[in-house]
N, C-alpha and C positions, 0 to 999 in steps of 0.2 A: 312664855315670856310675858311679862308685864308690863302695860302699856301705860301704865298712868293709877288713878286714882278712882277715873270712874269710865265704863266702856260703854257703846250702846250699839247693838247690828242694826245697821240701815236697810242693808239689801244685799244677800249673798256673803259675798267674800268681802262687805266692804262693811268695816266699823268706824264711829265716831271715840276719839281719846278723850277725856282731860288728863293732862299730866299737872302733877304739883308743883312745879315750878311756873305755871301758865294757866290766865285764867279763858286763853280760845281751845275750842275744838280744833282736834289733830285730826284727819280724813287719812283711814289707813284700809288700803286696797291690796287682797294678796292673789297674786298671779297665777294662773295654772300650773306654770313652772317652780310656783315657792316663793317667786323672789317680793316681794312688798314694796308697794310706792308709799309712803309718808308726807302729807302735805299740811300746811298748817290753815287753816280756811281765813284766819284771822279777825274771828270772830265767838264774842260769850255767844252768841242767839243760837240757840238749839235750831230753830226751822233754817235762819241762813246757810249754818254750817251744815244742814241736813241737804239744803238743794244745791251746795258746789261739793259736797263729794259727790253727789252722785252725777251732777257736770261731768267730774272727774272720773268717775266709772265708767259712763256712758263715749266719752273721750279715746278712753283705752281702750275700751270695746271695739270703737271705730276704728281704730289702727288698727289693731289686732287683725279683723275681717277684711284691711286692707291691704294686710301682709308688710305692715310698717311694725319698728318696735314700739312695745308698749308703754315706753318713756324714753325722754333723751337725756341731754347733760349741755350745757353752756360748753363752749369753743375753749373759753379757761379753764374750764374742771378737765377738760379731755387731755389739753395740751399738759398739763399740770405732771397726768398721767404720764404720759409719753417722755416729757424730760425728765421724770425722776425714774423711768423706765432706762434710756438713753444713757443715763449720770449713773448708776446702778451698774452696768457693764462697764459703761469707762471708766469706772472704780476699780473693778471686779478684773481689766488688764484687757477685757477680752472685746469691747466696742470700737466698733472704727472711729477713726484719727475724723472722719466726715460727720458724726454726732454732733462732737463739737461746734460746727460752723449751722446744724440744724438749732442747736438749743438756742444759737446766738438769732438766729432768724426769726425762732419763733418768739422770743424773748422781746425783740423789738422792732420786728415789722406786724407778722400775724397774730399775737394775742392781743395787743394794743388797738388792732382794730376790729378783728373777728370775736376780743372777747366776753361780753355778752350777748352774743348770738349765741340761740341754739344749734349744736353740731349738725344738725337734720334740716337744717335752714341755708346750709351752705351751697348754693347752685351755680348755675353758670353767669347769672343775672351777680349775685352778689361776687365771685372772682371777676368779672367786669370789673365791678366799683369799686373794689381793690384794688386793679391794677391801677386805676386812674388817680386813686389818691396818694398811691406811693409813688407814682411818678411825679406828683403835685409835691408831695416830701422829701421826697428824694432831690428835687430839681431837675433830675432828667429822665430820660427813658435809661431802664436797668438794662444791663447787658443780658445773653439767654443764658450765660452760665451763672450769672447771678437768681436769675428768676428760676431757673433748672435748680437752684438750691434749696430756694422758698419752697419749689414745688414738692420735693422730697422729703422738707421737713412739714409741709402739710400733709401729705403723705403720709407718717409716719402718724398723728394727726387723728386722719380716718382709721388706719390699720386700729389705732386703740378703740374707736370708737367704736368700727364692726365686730371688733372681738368681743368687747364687752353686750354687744347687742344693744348700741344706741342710734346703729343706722344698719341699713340690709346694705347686701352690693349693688343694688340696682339706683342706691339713693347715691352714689357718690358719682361727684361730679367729673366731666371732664378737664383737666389741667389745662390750660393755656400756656405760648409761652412765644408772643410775639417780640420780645428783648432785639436789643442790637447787638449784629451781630458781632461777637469778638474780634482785635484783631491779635496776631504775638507779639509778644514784647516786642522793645527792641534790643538791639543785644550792642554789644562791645566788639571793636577790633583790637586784633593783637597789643597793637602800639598804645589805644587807648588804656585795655586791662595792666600793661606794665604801668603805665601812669597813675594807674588808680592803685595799684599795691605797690606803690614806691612811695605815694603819696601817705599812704597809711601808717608807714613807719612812724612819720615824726605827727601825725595828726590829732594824736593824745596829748601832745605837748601846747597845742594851739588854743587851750581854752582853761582857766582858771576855775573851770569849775569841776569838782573832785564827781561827783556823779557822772558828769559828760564825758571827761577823761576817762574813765574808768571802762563806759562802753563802747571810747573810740578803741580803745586797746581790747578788747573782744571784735570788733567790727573788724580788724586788720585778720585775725584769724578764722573769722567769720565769712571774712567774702574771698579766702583764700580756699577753704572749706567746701562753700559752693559749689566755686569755681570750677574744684578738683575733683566733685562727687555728682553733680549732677541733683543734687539733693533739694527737692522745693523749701525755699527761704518761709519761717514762719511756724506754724506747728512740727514739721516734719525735723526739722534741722535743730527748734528750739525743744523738742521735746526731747532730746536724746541724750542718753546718761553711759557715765564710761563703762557701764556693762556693755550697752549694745557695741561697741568696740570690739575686733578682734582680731587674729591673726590667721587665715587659713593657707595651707600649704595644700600643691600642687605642680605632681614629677621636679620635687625638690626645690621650688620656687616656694618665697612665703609672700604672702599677698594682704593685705589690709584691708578688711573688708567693716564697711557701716549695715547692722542690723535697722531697718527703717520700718516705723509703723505710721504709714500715711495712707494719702483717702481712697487706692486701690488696697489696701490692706498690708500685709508684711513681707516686703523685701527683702533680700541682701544684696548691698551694688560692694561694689571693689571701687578702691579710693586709688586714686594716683597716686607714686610712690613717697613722694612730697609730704603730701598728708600728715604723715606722721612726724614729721617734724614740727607742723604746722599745731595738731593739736597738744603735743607734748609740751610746746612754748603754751598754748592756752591754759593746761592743764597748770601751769605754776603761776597761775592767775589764782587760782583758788586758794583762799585761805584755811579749807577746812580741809584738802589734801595734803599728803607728801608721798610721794614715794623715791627710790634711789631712780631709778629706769624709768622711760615711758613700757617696756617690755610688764616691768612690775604691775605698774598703772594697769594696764589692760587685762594682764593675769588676775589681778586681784576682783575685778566682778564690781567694780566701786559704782553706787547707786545714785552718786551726785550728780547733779547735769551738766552735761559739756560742759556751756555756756556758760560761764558762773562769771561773773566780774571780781575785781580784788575787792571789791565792796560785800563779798560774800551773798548777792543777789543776783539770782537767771537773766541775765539782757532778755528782754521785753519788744515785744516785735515792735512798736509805736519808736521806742528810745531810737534801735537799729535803722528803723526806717528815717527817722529824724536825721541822725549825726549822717548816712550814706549822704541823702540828699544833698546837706550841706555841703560833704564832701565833694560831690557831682557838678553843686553850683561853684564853690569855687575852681574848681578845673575846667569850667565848662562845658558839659559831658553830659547835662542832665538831657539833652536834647540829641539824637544822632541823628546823619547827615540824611539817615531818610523822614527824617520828622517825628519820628516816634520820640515818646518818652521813655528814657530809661530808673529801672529801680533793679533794689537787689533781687527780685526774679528776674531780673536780664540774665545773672549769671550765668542760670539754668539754662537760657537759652544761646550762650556764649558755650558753654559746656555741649550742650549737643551741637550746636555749628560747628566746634573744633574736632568732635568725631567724627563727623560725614566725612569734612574737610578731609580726615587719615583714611577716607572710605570702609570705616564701619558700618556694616548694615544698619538699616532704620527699622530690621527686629529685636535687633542685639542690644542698640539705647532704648529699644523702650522696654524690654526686660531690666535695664539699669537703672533706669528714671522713674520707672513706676507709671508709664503710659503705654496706649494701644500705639499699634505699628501705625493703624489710620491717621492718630492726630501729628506723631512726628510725620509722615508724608504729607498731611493738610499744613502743615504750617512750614512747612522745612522743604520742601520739595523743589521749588523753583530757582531753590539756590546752588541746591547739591549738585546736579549737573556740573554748572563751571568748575565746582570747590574740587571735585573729582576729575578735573579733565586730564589731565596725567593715567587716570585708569583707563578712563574711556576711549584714549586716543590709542591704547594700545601700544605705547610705545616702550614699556618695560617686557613687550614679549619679544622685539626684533633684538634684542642684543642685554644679554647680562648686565646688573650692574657693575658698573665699575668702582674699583675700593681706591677713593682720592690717598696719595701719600701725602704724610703730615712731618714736620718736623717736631721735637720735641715742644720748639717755644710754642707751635701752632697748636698742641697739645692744654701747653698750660695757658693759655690764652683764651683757647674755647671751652675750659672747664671752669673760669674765672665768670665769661662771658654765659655760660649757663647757672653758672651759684646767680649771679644776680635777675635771671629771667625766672626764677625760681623752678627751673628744671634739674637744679642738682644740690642736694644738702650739702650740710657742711661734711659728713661722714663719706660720703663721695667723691668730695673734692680732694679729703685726705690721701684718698685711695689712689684716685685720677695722678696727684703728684708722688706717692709713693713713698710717705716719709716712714712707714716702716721699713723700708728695707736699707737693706745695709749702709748701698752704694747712693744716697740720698746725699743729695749734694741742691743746698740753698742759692740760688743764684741769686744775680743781682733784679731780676726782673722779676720772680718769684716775688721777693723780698718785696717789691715797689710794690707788686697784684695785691699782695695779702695784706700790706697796710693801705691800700685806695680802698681793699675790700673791710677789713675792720671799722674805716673812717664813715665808710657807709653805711654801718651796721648790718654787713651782709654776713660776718661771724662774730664771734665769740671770740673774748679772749682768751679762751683755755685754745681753743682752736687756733691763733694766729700764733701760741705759743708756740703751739705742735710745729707749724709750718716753719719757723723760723728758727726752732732750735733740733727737729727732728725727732 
């Protein structure tokens, strides 16, 4: 291969270039292994460029018999490597959903500082002075799961560096990770979660502005979503397309199940039956869809993402998080009674409270939710007790339950009173009153339920027709 215009050997395996584009000497040294360092001495003078290659021979030489590599690379040319290694998979389908949150770390905490350092310079002396200044920039001390991210995506970092043989394993440093410690969200009570999705019906109407409108009306199916899946709010919930949708059946039962590709890897949780009413209204948000069914929707494999606003654009986790807040602040809710602050990852945490509460094991939600048994008992632990004391007292083993008699109205009263807790579609409610059958008979009280319930927007009009006319 040809190096230039004019070559001269110094010493061994090391020559001096000129190339035609440049009037300094190139310092070009070839490794035992083949590979070549290239340097530019920056400099015409035949003797100067003669005494810093061989600096630079002499250099590698010492590594070399120190059992260090015989070149490095700057912190940005490595990380460089790594995210477009990283971006490359998560192209490719097959990188975890936790990439993501690496690229963004590395992008603006660790290459901003680390990146003109050389990768082989990195020790425990200079992760000190890092952490010090990103607490300085940050404003406060990071939480450990925050720093436990940096630490992964510097991580990722080294891996490229020793692969390529820019550091041995002996050069890499140990991680620190003195962060604060986390505490869990806070989460929602019953009464409050009804107030926050009753609130959400008319909360797209409350703002003139066609963008914000747009994602309050996603956010109402959004945090119903959550609510009802257990699904982490953010990449997990906003990356999902009505492929991952689906229907599985089980001894005759059909079940609705969310395909999830989040930061333990790829799930399948079962949504509550609700669900699907929930995202079928979402789904006529989209203007690039149609189908006749939500049944259709799902069969069809459609590659659009849930979330889509009538604006024909993904809701954006910053928007989401904006319009909740607001919602939070006016109802007062952004604060609960134990001090914590709530946001739309409370739901998650209202969602697994409300399972313990039914005495679901806490290995069964974390096969749902996509966590270890450990961290739902570290954070959920001290509550399940009471939520469960109905099991623990034992008192459903001394005597069967007993089946309360109901009267018909007591009937369509508690079906009315479950449409609006949103424990019962409107396909339910039809059923619950019975207006296919024969002997269907509208009463007067029926009549009153299904127009308080239309007035509320708790059905449809095709649906109060059903009800009213049979």
């Amino acid at each position: 291969m040809s190096y230039g215009v004019k070559t001269i050997t110094v010493h061994k395996k090391l020559k001096l270039d000129k190339r035609a584009n440049s009037s300094n000497w190139y310092a070009r040294l070839t490794l035992d292994n083949g590979k070549r360092i290239v340097r530019s001495t920056k400099t015409e003078d035949f003797e100067q460029a003669k005494e810093l290659a061989l600096k630079l021979y002499y250099e590698t030489q010492a590594r070399i018999d120190n059992k260090l590599p015989a070149q490095t690379r700057k912190f940005k040319h490595v990380a460089e490597h790594a995210v477009k290694r990283m971006q490359a998979q998560l192209d490719d389908g097959y990188g975890k959903q936790s990439f993501k949150d690496y690229i963004s770390a590395l992008q603006r905490w660790l290459i901003p500082y680390f990146g003109n350092t050389d990768i082989d310079k990195i020790d425990l002396r200079a992760l000190v002075e890092f952490d010090g200044w990103r607490t300085q920039t940050h404003r406060k001390a990071f939480t450990q799961s925050g720093i436990n991210n940096h630490n992964a995506a510097l991580n990722r970092v080294l891996d490229e560096a020793e692969m390529n043989g820019w550091i041995v394993k002996s050069m890499r440093p140990t991680l620190l990770n003195k962060g604060v410690k986390s505490e869990s969200r806070g989460s929602f009570t019953d009464a409050e979660y009804k107030k926050i999705y009753t609130a959400l019906r008319k909360w797209h109407e409350k703002t003139d502005n066609k963008k914000a409108a747009a994602t309050r009306e996603v956010l109402r199916n959004y945090v119903l979503f959550l609510a009802n899946t257990g699904v982490r709010h953010g990449t997990e919930a906003l990356g999902l397309r009505w492929l991952n949708i689906g229907w599985k059946e089980k001894d005759g039962e059909r079940y609705l199940v969310v395909n999830v590709d989040g930061k333990t890897g790829c799930r399948t949780s079962v949504a509550r039956d609700t669900v699907a009413d929930y995202l079928d209204r979402q789904s006529k948000l989209n203007p690039s869809i149609s189908y006749d069914s939500f049944d259709e929707l799902v069969s069809a494999g459609n590659d659009a993402y849930v979330f889509t606003t009538r604006l024909g654009e993904v809701a954006n986790i910053a928007s989401l998080n904006r319009a909740f807040n607001a919602l939070l602040d006016n109802l007062k809710l952004k604060t609960g009674a134990d001090g914590r602050t709530r946001t739309l990852y409370s739901l998650r945490h209202y969602y697994v409270t409300r399972d313990l509460g039914r005495g679901i094991s806490s290995h069964l939600i974390a096969k749902q939710v996509g966590n270890s048994t450990a961290m739902i008992d570290k954070h959920y632990s001290k509550i399940s007790p009471t939520m469960n004391a109905n099991l623990h007292s034992g008192r459903n083993m001394k005597k069967p339950a007993e089946v309360p008699k109901a009267s018909a109205g007591d009937v369509v009263c508690l079906a009315f009173k479950m449409l609006a807790n949103d424990k019962l579609d409107e396909a339910g409610l039809l059923a619950v009153l019975g207006v296919e059958r024969q002997n269907y008979v509208v009463t007067e009280e029926i009549r009153m339920m299904a127009l308080q319930a239309k007035n509320g927007e708790l059905i449809g009009g095709d649906t109060l027709m059903r009800i009213l006319n049979g």
